[in-house]
C-alpha positions as semicolon CSV with decimal commas, in nm:
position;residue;x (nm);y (nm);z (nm)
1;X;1,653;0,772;0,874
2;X;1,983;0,648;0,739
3;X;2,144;0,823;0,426
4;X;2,062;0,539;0,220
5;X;1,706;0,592;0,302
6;X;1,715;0,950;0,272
7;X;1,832;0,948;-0,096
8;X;1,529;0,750;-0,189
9;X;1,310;1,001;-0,058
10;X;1,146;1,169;-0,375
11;X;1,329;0,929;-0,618
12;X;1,174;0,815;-0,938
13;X;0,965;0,466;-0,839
14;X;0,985;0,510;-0,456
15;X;0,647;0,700;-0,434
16;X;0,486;0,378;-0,299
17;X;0,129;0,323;-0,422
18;X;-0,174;0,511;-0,453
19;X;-0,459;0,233;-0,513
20;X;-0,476;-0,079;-0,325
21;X;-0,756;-0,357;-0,327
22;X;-0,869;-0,511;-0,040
23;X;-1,113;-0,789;0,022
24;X;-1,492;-0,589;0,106
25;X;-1,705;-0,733;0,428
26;X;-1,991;-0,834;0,203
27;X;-1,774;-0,995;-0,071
28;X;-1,598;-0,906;-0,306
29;X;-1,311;-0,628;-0,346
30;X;-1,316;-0,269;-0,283
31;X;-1,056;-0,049;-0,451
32;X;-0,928;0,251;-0,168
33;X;-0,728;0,552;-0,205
34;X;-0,338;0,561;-0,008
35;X;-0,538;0,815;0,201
36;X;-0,891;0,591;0,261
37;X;-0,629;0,293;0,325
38;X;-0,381;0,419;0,554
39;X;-0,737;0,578;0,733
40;X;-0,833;0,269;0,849
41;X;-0,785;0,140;1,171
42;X;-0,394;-0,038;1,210
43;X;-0,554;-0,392;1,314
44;X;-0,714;-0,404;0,961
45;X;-0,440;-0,231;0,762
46;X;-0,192;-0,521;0,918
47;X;-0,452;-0,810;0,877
48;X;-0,455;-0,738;0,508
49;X;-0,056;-0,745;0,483
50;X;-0,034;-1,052;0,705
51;X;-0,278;-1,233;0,545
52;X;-0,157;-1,093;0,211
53;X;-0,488;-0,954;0,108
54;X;-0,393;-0,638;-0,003
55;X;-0,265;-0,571;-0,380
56;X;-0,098;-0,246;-0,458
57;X;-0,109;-0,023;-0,738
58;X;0,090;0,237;-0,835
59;X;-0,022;0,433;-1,147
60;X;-0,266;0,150;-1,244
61;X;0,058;-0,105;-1,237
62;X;0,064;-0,411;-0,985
63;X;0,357;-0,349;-0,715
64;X;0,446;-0,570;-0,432
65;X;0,347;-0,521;-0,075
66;X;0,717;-0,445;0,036
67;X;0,766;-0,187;-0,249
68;X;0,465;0,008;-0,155
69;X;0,529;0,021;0,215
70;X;0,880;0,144;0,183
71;X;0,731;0,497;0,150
C-alpha cells in the first residue's frame, strides 16, 4: 500500500459502504449487509459491478461503486 493510500485508511468518508442492493433471483431487490455481500461467491460479487447492478449505501446515503470499493 502506497502512503497515499495508507493515510486514507480510517479517514472520515473512506469507510466504504455498509448496505448495498442487489437485484434478487426471483425479482426484485434484496438489501445485504458489507459482510452478507462480500460473503458471496466472487463470480456474483463482480457480475453485479460489471453489470452495474449493485448500489451502495453508506449510512443510508447513495455512494458510487468506485467509492465503496476503495476500502
Amino acid at each position: 500500500m502506497t502512503s497515499a493510500a495508507n493515510a486514507n485508511v480510517g479517514a472520515p468518508g473512506r469507510k466504504g459502504y455498509d448496505r448495498v442492493v442487489v437485484p434478487a433471483p426471483e425479482g426484485g431487490t434484496r438489501s445485504l449487509s458489507r459482510k452478507q455481500f462480500e460473503g458471496l461467491p466472487l463470480r456474483e460479487r463482480v457480475s453485479y459491478l460489471i453489470e452495474g447492478t449493485a448500489q451502495f449505501f453508506l449510512d443510508g446515503s447513495p455512494i458510487s461503486a468506485s467509492d465503496a470499493m476503495r476500502t
